[in-house]
TORPA-4810 file (N, C-alpha, C, O; in nm, 3 decimals):
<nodes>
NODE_1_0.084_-0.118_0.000_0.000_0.000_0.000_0.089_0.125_0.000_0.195_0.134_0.062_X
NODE_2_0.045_0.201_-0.061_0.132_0.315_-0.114_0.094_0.432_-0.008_-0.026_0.458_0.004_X
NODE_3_0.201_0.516_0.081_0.157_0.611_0.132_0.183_0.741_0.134_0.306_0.739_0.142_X
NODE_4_0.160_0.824_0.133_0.223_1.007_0.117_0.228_1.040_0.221_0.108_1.058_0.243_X
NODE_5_0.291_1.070_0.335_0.273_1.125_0.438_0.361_1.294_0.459_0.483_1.306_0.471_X
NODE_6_0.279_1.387_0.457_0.353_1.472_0.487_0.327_1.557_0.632_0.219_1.546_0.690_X
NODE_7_0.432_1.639_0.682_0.435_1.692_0.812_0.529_1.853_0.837_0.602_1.905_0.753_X
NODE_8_0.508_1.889_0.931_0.612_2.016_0.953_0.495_2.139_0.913_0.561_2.209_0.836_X
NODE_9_0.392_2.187_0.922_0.330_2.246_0.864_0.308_2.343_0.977_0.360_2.305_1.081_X
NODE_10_0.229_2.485_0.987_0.114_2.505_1.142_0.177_2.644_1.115_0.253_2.650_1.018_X
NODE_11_0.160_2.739_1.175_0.134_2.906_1.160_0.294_2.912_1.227_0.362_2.852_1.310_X
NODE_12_0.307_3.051_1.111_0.438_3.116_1.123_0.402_3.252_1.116_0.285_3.279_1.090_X
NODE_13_0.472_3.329_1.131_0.522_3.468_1.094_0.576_3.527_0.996_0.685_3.484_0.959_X
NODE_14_0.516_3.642_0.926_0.624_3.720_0.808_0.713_3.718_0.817_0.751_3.775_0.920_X
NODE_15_0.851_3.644_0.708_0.978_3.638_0.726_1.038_3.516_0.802_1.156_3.481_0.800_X
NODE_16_0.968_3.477_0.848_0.965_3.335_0.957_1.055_3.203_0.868_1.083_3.240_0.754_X
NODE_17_1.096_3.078_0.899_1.096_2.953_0.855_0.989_2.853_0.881_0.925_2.832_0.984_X
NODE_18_0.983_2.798_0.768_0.930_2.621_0.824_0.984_2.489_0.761_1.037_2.484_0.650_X
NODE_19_0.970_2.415_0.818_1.035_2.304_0.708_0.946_2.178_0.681_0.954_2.099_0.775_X
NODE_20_0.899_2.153_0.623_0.790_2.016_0.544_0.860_1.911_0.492_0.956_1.915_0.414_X
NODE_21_0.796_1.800_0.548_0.891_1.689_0.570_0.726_1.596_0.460_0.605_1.613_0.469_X
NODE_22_0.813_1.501_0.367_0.714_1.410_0.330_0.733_1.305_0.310_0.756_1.279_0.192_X
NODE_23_0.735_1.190_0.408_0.775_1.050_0.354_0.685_0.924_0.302_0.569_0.894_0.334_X
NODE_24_0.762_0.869_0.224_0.667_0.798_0.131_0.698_0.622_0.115_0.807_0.570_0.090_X
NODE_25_0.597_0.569_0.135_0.583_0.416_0.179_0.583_0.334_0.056_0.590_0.413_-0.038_X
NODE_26_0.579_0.237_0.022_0.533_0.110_-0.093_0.570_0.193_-0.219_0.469_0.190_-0.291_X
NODE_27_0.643_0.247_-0.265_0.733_0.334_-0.423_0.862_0.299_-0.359_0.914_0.301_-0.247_X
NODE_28_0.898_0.259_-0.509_1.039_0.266_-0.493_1.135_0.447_-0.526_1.201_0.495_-0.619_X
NODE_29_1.091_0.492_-0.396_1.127_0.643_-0.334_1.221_0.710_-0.469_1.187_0.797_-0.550_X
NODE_30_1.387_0.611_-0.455_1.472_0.642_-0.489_1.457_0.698_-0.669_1.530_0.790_-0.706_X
NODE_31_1.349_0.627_-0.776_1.323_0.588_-0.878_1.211_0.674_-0.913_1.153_0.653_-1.020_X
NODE_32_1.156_0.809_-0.805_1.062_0.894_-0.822_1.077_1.036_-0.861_1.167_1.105_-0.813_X
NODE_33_1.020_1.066_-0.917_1.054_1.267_-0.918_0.970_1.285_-0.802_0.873_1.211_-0.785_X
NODE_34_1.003_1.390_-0.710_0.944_1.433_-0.601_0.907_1.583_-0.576_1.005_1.659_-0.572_X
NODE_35_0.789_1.637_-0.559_0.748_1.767_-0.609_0.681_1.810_-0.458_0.640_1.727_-0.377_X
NODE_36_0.679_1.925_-0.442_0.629_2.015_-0.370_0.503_2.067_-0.438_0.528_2.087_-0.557_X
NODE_37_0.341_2.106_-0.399_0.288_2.199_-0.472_0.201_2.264_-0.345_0.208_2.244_-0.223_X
NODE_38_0.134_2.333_-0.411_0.021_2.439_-0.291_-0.112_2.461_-0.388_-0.123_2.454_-0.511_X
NODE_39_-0.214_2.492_-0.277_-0.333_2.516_-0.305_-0.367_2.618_-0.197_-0.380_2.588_-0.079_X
NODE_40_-0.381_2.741_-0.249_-0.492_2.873_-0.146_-0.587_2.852_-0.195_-0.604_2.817_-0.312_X
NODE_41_-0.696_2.877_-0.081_-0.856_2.888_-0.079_-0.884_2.973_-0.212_-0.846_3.088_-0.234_X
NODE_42_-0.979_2.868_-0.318_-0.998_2.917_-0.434_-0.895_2.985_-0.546_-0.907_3.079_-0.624_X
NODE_43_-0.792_2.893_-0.516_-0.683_2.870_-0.602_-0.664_2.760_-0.702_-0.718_2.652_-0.677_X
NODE_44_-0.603_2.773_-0.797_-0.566_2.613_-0.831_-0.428_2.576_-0.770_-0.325_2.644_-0.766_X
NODE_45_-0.451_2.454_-0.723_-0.289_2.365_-0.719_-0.142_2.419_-0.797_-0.140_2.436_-0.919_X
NODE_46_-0.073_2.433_-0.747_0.052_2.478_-0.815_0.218_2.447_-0.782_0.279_2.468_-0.678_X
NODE_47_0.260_2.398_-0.888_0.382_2.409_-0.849_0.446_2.458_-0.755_0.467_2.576_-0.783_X
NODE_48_0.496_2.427_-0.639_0.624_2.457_-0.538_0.756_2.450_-0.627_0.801_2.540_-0.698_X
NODE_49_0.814_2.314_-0.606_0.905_2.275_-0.667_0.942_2.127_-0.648_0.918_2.044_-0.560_X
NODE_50_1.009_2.126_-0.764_1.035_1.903_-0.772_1.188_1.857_-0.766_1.285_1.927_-0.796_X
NODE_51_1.189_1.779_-0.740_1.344_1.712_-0.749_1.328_1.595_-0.805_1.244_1.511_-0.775_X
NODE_52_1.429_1.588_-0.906_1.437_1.437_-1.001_1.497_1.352_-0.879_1.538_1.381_-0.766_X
NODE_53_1.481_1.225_-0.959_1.584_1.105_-0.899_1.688_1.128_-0.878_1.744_1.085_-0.777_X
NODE_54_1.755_1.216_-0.981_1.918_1.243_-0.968_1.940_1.333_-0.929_2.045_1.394_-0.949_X
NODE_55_1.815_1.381_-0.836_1.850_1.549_-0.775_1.887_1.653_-0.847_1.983_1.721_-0.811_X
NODE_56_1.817_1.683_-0.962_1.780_1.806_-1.039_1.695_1.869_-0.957_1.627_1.793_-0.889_X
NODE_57_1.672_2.015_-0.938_1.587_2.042_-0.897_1.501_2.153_-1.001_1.544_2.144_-1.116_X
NODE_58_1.413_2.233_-0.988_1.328_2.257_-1.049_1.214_2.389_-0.948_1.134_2.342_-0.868_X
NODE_59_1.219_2.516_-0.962_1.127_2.580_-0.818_1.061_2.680_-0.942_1.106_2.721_-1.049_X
NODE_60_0.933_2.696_-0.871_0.859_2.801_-0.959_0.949_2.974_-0.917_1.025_2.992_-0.822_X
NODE_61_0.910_3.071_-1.016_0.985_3.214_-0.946_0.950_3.212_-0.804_1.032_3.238_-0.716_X
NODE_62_0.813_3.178_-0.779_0.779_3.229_-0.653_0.866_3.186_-0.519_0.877_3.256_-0.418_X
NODE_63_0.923_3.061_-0.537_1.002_2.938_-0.454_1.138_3.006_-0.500_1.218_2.938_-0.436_X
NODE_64_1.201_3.084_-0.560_1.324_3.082_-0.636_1.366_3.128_-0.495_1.277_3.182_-0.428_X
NODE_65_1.519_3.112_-0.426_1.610_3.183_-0.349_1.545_3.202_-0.230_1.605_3.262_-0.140_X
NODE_66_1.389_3.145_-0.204_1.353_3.159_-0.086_1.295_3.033_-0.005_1.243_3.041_0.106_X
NODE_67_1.314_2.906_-0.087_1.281_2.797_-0.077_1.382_2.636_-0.093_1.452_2.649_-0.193_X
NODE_68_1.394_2.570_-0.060_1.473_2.485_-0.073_1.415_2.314_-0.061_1.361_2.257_0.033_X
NODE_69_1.456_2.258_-0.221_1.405_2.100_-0.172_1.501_2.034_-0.176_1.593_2.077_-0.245_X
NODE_70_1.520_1.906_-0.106_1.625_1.811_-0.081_1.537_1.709_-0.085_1.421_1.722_-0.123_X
NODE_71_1.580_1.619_-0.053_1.540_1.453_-0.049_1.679_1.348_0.018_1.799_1.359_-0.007_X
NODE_72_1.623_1.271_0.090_1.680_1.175_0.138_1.674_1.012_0.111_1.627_0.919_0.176_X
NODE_73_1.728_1.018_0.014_1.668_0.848_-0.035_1.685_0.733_0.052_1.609_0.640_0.025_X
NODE_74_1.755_0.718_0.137_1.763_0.609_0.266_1.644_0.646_0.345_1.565_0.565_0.393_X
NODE_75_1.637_0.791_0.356_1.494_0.774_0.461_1.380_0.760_0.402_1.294_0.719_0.479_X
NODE_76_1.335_0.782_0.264_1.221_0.811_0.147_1.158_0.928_0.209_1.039_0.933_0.243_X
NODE_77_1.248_1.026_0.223_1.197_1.126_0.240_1.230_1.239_0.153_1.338_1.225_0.096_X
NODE_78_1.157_1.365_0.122_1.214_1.447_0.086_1.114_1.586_0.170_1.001_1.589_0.219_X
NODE_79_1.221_1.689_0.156_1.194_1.823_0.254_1.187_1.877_0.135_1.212_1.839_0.020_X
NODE_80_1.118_2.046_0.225_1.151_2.177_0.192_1.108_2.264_0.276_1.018_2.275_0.360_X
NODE_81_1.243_2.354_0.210_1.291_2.430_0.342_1.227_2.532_0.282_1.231_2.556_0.161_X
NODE_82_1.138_2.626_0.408_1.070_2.750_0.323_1.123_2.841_0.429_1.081_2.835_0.544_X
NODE_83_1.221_2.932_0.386_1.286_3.088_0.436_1.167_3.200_0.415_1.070_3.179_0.343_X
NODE_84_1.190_3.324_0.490_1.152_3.434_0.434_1.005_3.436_0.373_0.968_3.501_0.275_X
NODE_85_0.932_3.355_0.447_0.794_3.369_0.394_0.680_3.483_0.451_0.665_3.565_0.542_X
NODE_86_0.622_3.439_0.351_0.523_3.590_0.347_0.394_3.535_0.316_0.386_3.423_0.266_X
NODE_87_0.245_3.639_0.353_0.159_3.588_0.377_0.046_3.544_0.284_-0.060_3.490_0.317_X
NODE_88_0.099_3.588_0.132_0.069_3.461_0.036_0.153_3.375_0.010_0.155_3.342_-0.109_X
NODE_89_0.235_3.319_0.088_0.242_3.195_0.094_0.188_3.088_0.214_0.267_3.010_0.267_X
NODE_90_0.059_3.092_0.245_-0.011_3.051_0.341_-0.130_2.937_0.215_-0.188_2.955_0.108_X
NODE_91_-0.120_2.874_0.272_-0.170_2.721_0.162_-0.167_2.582_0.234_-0.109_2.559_0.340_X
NODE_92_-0.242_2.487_0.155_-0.206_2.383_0.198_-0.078_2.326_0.062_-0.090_2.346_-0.058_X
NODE_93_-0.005_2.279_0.107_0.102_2.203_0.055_0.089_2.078_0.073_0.048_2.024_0.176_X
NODE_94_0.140_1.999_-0.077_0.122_1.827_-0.121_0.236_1.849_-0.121_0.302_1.953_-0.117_X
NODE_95_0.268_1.708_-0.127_0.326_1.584_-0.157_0.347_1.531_-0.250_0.262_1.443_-0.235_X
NODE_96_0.411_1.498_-0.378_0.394_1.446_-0.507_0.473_1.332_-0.537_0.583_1.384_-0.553_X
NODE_97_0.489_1.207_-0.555_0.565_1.131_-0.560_0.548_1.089_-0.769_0.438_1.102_-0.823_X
NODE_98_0.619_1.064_-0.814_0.592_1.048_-0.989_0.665_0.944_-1.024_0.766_0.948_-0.955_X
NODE_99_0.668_0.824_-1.116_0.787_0.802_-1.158_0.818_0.910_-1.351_0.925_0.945_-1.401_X
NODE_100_0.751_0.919_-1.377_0.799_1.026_-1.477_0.622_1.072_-1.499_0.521_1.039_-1.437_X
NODE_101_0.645_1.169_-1.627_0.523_1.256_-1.617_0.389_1.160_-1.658_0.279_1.197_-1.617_X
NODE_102_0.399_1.053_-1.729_0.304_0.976_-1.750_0.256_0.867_-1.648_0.140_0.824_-1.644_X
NODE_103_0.334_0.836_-1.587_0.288_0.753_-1.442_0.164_0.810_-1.424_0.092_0.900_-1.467_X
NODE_104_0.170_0.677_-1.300_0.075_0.725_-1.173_0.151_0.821_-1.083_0.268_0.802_-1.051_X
NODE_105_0.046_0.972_-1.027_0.080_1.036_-0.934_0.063_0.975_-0.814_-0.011_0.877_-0.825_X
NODE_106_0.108_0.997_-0.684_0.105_0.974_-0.554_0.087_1.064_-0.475_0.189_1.090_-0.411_X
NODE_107_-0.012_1.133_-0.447_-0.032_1.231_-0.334_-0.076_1.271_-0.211_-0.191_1.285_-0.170_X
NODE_108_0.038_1.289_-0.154_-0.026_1.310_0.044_-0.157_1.369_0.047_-0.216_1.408_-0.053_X
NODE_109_-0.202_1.375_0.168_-0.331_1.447_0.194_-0.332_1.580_0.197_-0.426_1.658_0.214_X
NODE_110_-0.185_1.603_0.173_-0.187_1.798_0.229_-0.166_1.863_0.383_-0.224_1.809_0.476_X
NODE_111_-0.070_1.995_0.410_-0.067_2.002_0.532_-0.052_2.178_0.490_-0.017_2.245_0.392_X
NODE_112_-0.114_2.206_0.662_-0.153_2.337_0.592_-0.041_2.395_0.711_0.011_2.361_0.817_X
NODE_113_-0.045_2.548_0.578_0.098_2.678_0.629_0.019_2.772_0.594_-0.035_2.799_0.487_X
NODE_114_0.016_2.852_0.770_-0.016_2.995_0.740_0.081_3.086_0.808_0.140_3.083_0.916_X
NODE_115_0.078_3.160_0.714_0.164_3.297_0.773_0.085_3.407_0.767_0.005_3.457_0.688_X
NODE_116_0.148_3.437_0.912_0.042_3.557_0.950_0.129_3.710_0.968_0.249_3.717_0.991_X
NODE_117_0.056_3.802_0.955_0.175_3.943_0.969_0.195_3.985_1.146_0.270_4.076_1.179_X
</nodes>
């Protein structure tokens, strides 16, 4: 059984850190592209940012220089590190596990980040 689990989420401050942790069960982790995305109330879903298998990474402008993804393939985990946030960036954030763009997606339930002023 395949699982998304993500965590690290809950109210910050303008300019603040957080860090989102998502680990992932029954995929072979190592063999996945792994993506960050967000959804605000009456938004669509959107790109955060992804990391290949071989650790390419990939961040929308909005994520550029203020965001950071890694991955840990022994733990099947992968992070991101969110610096310097501000209060549209308050969303719920997925989880994305892929093995390329035509696969099956894999997606956590979502964990929600608000930043407040």
């Amino acid at each position: 059984q395949v699982q998304v689990v993500e965590s690290g989420g809950g109210l910050v401050q303008t300019g603040g850190s957080l860090r989102l942790s998502c680990e992932s069960y029954g995929i072979v982790f190592s063999a996945h592209i792994m993506g960050w995305y967000r959804q605000a109330p009456g938004k669509q879903r959107e790109l955060v940012a992804e990391i290949t298998a071989g650790g390419r990474t990939n961040y929308k402008d909005f994520a550029e220089g203020r965001f950071t993804i890694s991955r840990d393939n022994a733990k099947n985990t992968v992070l991101l590190q969110m610096d310097s946030l501000k209060i549209e960036d308050s969303a719920t954030y997925y989880c994305k596990g892929q093995r390329h763009n035509f696969a099956r997606a894999w997606w956590g339930q979502g964990i929600l980040v608000t930043v407040s002023s």
